[in-house]
PDBQT receptor file of N, H, CA, C and O in Angstrom, charges set to zero:
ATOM      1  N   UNK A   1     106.143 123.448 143.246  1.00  0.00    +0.000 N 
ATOM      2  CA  UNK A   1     105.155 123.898 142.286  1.00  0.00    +0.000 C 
ATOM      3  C   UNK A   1     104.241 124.944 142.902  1.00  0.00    +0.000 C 
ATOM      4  O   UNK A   1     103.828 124.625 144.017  1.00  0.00    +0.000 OA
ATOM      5  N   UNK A   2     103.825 126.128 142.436  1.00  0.00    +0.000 N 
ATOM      6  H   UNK A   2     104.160 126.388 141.531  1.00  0.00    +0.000 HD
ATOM      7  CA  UNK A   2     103.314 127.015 142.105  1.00  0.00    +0.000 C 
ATOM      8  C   UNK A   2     101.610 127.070 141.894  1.00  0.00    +0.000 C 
ATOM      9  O   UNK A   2     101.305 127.640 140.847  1.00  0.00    +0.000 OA
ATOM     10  N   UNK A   3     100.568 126.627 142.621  1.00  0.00    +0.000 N 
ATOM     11  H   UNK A   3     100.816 126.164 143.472  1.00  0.00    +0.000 HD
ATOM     12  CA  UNK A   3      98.878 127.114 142.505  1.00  0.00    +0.000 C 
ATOM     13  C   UNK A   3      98.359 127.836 141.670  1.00  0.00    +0.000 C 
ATOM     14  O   UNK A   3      97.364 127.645 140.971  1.00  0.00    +0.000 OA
ATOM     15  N   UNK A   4      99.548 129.314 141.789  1.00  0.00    +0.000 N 
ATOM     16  H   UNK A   4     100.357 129.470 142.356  1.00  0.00    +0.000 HD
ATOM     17  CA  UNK A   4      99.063 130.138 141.265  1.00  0.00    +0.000 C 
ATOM     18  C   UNK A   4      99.152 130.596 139.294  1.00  0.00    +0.000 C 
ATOM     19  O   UNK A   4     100.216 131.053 138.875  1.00  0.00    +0.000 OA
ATOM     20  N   UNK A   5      98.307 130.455 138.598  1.00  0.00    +0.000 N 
ATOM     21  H   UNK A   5      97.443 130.084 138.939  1.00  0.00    +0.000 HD
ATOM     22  CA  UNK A   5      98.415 130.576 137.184  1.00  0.00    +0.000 C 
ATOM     23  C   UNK A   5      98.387 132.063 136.917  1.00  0.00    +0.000 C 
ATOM     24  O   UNK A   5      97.888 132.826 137.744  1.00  0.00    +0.000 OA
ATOM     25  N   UNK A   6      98.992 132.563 135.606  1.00  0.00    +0.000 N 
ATOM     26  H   UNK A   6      99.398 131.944 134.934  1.00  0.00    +0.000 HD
ATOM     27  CA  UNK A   6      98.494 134.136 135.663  1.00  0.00    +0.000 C 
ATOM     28  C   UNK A   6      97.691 133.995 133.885  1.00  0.00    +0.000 C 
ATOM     29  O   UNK A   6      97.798 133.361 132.835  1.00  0.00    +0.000 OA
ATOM     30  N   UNK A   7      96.836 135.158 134.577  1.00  0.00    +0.000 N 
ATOM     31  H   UNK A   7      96.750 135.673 135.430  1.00  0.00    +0.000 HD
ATOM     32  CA  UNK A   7      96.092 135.192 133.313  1.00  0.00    +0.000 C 
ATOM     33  C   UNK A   7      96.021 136.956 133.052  1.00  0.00    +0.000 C 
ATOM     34  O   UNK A   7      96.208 137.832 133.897  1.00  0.00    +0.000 OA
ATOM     35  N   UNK A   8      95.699 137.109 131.653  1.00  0.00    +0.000 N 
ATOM     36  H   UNK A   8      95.547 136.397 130.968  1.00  0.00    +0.000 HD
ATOM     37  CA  UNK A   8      95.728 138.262 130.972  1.00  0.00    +0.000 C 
ATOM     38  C   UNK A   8      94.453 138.312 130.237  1.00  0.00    +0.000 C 
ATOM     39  O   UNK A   8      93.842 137.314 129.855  1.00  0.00    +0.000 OA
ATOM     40  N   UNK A   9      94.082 139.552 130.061  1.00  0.00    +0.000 N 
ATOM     41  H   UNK A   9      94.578 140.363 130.372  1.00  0.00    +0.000 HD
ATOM     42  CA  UNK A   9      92.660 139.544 129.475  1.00  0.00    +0.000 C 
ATOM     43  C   UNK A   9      92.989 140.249 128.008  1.00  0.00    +0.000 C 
ATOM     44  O   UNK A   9      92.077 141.008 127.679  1.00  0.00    +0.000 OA
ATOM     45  N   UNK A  10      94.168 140.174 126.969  1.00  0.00    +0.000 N 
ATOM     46  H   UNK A  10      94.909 139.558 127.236  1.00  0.00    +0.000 HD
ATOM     47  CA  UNK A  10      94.638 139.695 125.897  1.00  0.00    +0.000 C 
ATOM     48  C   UNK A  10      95.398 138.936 125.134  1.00  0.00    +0.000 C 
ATOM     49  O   UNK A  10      96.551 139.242 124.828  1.00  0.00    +0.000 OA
ATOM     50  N   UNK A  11      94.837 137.933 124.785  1.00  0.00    +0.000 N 
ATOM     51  H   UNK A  11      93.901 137.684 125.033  1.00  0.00    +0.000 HD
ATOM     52  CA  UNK A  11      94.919 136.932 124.078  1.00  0.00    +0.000 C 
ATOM     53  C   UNK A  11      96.398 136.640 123.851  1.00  0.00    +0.000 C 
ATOM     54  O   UNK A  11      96.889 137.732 123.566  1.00  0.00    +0.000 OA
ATOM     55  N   UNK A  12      97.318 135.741 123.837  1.00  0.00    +0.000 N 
ATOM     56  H   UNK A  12      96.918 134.854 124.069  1.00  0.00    +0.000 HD
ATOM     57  CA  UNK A  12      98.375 135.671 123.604  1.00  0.00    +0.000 C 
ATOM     58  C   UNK A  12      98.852 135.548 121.434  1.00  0.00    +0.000 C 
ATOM     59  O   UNK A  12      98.038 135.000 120.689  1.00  0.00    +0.000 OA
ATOM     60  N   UNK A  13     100.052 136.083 120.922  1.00  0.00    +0.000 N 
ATOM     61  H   UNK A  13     100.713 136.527 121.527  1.00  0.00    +0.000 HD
ATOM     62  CA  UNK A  13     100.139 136.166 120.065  1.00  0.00    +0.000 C 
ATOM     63  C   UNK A  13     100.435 134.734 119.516  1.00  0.00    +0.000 C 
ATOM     64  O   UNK A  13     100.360 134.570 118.299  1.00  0.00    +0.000 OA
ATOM     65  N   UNK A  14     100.691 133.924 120.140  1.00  0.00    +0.000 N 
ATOM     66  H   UNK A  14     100.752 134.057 121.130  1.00  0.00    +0.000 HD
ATOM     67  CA  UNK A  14     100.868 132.394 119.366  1.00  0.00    +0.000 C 
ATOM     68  C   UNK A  14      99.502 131.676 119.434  1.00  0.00    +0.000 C 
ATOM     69  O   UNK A  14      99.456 130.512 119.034  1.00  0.00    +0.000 OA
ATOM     70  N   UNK A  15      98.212 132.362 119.978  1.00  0.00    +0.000 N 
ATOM     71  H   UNK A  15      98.248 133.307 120.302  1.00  0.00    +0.000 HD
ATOM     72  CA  UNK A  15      97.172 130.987 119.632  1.00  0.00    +0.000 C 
ATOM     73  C   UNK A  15      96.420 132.147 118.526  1.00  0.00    +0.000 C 
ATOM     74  O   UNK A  15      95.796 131.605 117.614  1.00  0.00    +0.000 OA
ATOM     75  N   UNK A  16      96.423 133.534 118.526  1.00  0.00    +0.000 N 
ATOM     76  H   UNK A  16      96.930 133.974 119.267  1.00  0.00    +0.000 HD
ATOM     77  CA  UNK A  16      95.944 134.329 118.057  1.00  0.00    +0.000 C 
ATOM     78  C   UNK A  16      96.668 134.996 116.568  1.00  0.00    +0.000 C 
ATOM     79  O   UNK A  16      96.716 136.225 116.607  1.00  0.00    +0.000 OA
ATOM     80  N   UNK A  17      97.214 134.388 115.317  1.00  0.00    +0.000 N 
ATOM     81  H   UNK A  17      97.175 133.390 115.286  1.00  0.00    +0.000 HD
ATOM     82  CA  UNK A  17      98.069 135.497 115.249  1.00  0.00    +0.000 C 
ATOM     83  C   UNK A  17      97.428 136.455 114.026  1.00  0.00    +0.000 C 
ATOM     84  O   UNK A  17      96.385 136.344 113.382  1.00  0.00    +0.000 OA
ATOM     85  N   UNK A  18      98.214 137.171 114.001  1.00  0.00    +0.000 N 
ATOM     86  H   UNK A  18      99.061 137.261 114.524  1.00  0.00    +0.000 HD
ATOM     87  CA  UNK A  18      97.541 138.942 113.175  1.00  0.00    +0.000 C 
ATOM     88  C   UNK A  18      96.809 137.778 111.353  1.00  0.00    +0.000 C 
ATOM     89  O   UNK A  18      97.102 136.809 110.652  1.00  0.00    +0.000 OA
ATOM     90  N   UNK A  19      95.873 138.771 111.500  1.00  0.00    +0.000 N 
ATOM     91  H   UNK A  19      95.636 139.557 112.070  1.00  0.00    +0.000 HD
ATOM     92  CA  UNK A  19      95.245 138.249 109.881  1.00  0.00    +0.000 C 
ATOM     93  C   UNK A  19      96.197 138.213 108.530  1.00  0.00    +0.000 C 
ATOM     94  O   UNK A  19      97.367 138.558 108.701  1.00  0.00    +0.000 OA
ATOM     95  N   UNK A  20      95.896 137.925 107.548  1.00  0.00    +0.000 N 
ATOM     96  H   UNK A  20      94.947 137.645 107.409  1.00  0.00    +0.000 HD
ATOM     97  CA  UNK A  20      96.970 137.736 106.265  1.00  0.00    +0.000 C 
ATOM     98  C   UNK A  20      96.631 139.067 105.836  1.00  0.00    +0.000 C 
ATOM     99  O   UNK A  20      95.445 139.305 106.061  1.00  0.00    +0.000 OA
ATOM    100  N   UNK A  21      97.140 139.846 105.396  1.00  0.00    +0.000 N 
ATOM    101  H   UNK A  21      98.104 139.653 105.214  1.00  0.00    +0.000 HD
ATOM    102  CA  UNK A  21      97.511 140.668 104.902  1.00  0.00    +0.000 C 
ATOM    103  C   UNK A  21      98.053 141.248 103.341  1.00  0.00    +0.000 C 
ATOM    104  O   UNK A  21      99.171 141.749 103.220  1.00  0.00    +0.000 OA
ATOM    105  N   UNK A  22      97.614 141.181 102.809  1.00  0.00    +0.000 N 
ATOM    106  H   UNK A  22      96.706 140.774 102.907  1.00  0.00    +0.000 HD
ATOM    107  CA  UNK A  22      98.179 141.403 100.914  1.00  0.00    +0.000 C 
ATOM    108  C   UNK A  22      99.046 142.192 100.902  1.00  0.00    +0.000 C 
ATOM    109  O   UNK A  22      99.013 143.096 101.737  1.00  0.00    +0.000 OA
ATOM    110  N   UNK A  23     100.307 142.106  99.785  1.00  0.00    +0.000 N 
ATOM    111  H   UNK A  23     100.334 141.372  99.107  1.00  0.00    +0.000 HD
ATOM    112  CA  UNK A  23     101.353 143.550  99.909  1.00  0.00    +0.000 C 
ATOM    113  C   UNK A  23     100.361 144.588  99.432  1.00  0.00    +0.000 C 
ATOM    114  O   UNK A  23     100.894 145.645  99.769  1.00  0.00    +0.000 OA
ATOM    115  N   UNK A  24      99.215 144.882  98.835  1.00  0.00    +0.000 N 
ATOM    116  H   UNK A  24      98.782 144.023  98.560  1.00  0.00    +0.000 HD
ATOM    117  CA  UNK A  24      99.349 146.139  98.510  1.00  0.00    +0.000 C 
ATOM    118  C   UNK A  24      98.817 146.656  99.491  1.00  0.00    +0.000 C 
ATOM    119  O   UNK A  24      98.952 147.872  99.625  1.00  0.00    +0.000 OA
ATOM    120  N   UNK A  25      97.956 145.807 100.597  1.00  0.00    +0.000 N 
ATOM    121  H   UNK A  25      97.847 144.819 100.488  1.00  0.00    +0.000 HD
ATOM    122  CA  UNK A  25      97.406 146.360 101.713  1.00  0.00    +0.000 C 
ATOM    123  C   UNK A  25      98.211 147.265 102.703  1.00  0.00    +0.000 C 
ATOM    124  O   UNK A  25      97.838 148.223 103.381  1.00  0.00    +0.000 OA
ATOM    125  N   UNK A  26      99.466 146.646 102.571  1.00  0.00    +0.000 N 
ATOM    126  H   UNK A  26      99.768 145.868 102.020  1.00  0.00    +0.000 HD
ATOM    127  CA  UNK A  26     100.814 146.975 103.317  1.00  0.00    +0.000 C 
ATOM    128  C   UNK A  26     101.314 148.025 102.782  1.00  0.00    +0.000 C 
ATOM    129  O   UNK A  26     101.910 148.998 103.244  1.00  0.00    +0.000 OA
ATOM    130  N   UNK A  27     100.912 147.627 101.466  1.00  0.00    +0.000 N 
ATOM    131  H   UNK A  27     100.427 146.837 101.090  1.00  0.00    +0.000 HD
ATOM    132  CA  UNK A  27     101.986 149.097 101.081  1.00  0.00    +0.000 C 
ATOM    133  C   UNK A  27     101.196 150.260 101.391  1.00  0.00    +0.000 C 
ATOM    134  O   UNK A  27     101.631 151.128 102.148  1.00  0.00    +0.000 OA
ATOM    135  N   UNK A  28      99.892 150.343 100.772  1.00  0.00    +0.000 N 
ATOM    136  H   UNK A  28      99.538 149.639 100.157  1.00  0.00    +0.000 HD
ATOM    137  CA  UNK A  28      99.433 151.335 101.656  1.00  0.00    +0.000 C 
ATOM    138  C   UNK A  28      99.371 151.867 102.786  1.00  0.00    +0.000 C 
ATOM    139  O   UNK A  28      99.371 153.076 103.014  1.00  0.00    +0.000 OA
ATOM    140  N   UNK A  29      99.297 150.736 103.786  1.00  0.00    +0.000 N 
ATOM    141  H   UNK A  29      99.297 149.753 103.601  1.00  0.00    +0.000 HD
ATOM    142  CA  UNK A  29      98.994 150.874 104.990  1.00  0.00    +0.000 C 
ATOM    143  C   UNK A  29     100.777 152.097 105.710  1.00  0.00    +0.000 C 
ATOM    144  O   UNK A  29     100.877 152.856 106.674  1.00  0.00    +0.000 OA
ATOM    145  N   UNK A  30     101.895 151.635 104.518  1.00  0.00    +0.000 N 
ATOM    146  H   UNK A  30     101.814 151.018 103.735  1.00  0.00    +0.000 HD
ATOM    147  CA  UNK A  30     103.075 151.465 105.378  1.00  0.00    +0.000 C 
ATOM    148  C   UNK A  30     103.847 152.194 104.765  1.00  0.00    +0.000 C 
ATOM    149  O   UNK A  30     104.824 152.677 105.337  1.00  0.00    +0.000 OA
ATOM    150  N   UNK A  31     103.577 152.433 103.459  1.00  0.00    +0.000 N 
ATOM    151  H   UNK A  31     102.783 152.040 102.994  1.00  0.00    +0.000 HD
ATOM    152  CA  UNK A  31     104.449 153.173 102.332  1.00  0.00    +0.000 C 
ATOM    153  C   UNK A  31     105.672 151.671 101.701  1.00  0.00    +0.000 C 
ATOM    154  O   UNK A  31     105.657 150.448 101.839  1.00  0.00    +0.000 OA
ATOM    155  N   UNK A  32     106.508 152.582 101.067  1.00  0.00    +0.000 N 
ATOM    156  H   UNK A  32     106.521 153.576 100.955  1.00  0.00    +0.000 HD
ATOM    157  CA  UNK A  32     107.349 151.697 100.184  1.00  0.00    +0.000 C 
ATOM    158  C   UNK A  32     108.590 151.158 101.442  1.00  0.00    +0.000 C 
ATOM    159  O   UNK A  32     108.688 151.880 102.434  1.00  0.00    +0.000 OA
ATOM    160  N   UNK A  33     109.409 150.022 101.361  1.00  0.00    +0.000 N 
ATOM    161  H   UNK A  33     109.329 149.436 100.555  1.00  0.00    +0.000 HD
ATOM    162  CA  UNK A  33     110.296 149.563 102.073  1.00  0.00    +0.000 C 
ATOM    163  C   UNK A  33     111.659 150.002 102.169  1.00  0.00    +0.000 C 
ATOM    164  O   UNK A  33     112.443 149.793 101.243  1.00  0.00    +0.000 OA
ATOM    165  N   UNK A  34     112.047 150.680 103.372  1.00  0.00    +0.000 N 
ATOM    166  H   UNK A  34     111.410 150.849 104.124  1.00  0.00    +0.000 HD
ATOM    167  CA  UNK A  34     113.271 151.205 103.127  1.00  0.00    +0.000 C 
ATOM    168  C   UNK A  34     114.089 150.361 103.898  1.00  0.00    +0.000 C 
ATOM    169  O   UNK A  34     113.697 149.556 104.743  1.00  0.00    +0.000 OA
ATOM    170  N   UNK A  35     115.859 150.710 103.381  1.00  0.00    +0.000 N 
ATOM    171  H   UNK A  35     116.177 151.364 102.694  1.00  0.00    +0.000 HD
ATOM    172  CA  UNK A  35     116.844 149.671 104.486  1.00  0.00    +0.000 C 
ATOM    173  C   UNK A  35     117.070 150.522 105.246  1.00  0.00    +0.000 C 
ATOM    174  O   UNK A  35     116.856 151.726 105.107  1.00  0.00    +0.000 OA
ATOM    175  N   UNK A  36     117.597 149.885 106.259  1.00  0.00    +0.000 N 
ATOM    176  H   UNK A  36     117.771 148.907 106.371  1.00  0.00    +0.000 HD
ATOM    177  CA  UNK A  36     117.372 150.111 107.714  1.00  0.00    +0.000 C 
ATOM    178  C   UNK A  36     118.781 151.285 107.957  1.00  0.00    +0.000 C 
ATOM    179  O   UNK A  36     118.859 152.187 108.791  1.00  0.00    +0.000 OA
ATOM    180  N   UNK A  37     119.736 150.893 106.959  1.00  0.00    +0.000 N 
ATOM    181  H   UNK A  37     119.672 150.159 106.282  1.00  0.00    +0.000 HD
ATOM    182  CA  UNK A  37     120.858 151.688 106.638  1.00  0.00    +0.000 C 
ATOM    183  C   UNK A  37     121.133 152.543 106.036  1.00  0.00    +0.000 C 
ATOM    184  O   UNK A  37     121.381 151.981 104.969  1.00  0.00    +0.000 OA
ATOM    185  N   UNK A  38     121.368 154.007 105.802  1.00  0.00    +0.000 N 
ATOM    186  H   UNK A  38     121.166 154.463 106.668  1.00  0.00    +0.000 HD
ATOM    187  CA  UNK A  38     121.756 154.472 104.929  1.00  0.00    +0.000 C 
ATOM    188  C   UNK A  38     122.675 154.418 103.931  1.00  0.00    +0.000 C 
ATOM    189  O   UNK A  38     123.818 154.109 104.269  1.00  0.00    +0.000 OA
ATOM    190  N   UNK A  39     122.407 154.695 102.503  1.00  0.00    +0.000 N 
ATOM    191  H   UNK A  39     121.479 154.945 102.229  1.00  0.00    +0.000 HD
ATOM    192  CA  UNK A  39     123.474 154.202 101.769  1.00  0.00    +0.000 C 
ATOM    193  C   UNK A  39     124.378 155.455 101.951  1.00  0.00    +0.000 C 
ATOM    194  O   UNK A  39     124.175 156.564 102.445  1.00  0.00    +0.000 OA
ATOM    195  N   UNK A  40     125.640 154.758 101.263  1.00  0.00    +0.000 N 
ATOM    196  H   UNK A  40     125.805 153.857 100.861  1.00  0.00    +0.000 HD
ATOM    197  CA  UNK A  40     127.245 155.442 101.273  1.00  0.00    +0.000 C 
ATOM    198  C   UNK A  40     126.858 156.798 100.680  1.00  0.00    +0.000 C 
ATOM    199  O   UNK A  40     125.703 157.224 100.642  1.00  0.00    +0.000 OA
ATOM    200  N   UNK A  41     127.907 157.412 100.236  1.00  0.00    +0.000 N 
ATOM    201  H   UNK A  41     128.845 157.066 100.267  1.00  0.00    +0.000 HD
ATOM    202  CA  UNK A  41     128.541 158.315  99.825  1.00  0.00    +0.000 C 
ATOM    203  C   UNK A  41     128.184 158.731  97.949  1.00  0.00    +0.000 C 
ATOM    204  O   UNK A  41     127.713 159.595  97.209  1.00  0.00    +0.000 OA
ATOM    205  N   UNK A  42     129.005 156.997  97.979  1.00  0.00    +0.000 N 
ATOM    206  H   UNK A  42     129.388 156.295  98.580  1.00  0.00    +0.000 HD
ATOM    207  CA  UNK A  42     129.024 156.688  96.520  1.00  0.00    +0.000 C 
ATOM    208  C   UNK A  42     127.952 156.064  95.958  1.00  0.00    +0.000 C 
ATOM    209  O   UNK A  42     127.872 156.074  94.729  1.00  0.00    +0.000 OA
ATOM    210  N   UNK A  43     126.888 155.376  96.777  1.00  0.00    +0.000 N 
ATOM    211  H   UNK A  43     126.954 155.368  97.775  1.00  0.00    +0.000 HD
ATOM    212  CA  UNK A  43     126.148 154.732  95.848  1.00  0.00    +0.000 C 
ATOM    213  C   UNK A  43     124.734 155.377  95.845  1.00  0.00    +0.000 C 
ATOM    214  O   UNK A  43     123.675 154.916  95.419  1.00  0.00    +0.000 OA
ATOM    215  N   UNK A  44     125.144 157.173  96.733  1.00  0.00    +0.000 N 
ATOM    216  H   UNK A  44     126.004 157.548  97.079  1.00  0.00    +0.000 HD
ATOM    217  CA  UNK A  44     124.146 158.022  96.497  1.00  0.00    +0.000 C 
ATOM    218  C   UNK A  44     124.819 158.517  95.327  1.00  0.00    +0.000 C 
ATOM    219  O   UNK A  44     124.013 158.601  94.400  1.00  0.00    +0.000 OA
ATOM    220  N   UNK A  45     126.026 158.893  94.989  1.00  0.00    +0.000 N 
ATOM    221  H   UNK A  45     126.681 158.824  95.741  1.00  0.00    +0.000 HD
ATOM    222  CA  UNK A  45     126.679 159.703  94.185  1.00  0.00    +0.000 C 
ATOM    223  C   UNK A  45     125.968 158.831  92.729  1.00  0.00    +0.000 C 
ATOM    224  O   UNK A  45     125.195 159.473  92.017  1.00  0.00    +0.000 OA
ATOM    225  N   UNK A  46     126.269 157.478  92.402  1.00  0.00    +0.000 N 
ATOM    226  H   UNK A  46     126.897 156.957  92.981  1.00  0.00    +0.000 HD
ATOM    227  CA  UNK A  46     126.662 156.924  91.745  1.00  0.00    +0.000 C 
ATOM    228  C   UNK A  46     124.151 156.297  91.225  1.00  0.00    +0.000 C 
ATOM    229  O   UNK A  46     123.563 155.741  90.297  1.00  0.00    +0.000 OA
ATOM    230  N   UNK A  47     123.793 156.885  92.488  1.00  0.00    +0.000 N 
ATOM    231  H   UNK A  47     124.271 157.336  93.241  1.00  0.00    +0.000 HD
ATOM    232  CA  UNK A  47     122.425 156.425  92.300  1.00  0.00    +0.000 C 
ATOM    233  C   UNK A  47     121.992 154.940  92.549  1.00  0.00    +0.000 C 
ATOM    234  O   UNK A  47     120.844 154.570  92.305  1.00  0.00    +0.000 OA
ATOM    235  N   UNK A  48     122.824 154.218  92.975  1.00  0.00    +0.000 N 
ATOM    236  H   UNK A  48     123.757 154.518  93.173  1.00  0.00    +0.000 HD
ATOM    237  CA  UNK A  48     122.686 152.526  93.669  1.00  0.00    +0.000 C 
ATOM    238  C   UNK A  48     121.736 152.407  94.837  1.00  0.00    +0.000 C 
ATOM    239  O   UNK A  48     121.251 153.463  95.242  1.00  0.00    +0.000 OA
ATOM    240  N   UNK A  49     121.354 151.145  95.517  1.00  0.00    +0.000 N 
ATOM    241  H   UNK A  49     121.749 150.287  95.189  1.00  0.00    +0.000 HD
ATOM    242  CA  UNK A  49     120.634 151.456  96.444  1.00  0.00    +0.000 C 
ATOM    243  C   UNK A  49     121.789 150.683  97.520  1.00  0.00    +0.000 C 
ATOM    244  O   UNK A  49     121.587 150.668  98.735  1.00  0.00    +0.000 OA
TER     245      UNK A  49
């Protein structure tokens, strides 16, 4: 065993975590949600998402 502890002078994210947040706060904050993928060929052709 180990004496030594380490410490950080910011807060860890599991006793701390980020405030609640509303979607429209988000949406502003972030714009609208895109996938991470681009769509095909066809389901630009065709207007699908």
């Amino acid at each position: 065993m180990s004496s030594m502890s380490f410490r950080s002078s910011r807060p860890d994210g599991w006793i701390k975590p980020k405030a609640y947040s509303d979607a429209s706060l988000r949406f502003k904050a972030h714009g609208k949600i895109i996938p991470m993928e681009e769509p095909g060929f066809l389901a630009r052709l065709f207007g699908r998402r």
